[in-house]
N, C-alpha and C positions, 0 to 999 in steps of 0.2 A: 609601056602601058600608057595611052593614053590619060591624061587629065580632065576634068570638068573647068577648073578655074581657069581662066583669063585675066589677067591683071593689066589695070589700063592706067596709062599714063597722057597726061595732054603737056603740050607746050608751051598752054598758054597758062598754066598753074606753076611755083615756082618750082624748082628741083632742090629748094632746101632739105624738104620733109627726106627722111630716110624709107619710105613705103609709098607705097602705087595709090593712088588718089581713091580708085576705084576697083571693082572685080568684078566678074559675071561667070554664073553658070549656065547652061544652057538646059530649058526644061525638062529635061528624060535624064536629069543626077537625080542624086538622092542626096536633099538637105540633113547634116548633120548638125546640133545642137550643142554644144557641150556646156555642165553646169560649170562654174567658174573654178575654174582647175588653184588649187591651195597648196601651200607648200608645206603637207603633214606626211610624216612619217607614217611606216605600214603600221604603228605601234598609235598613230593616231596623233602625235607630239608634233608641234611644230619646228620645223628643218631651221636652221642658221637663224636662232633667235637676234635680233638688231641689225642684222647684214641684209639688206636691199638686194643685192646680188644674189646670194649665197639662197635667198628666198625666191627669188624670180627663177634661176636655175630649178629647183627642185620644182618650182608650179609646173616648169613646161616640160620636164620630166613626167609628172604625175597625166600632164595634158594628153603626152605623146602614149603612155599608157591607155586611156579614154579612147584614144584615135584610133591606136590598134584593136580594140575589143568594136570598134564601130567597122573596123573593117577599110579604116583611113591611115593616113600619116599628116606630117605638118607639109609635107607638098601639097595638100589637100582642102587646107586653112583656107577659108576667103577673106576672112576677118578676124582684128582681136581688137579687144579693150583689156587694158591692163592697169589695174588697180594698184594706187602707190597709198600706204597709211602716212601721209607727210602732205607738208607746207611747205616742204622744202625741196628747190628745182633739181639741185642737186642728188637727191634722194630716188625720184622721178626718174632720171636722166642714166642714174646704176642700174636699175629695174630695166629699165627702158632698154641699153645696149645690151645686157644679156639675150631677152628677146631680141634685138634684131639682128645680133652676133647668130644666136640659134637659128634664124631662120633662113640667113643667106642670103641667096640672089631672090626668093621665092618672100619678097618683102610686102606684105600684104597692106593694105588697108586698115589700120592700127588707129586709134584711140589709148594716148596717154593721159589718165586723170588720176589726179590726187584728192584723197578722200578722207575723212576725221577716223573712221575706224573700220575695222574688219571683223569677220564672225569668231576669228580662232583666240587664243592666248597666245600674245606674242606674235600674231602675224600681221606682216607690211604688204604681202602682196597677194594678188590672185589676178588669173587670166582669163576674160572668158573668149571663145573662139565659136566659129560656125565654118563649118568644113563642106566640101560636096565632091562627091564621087560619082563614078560611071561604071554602074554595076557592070557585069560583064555578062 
């Protein structure tokens, strides 16, 4: 099945970053939105209370849920911001590799921030994404 996204990388930016600088879809996708995917239990509880990992896991679980009811997958991602509740890099950097462990060679255009608080109890992370596909 063909794809919408194109993931673009230059040479003249370093190759530190672990994701593609940039992305593009071509006009005739369909922009997908997704609200910022949280790491709650179907019972509504948040998933791996203090664990950064164990938290980032269950966001992009709940995300890859979103995607499929949209009609998408995380091949389909153009972009994410990933929300760390920490000052600390280290903290960041757990979140961080789970997302980029999940998402593979299809390493999109990412935004890691750390931020004072989150909506849930108990929660460190959240993911938000915007996806595009090619209806068929």
């Amino acid at each position: 099945m063909p794809r919408a996204v194109t993931l673009i990388r230059s040479a003249a930016l370093s190759d530190v970053a672990e994701y593609a600088y940039a992305a593009t879809a071509p006009a005739e996708s369909r922009l997908i939105f997704l609200a910022g995917a949280c790491p709650l239990n179907d019972d509504g509880s948040t998933a791996a209370a203090g664990d950064y990992a164990g938290q980032a896991l269950k966001a992009v679980e709940n995300m890859e849920v979103a995607l499929r009811a949209a009609g998408a997958s995380l091949q389909d991602v153009i972009s994410t911001r990933v929300l760390v509740a920490s000052s600390r890099q280290e903290d960041l950097v757990a979140a961080w590799q789970v997302v980029r462990d999940t998402f593979g060679d299809h390493d999109v255009p990412s935004t890691l921030m750390g931020v004072t608080v989150l909506g849930y109890k108990d929660q460190l992370v959240e993911i938000e994404a915007v996806a595009a596909v090619l209806d068929a």
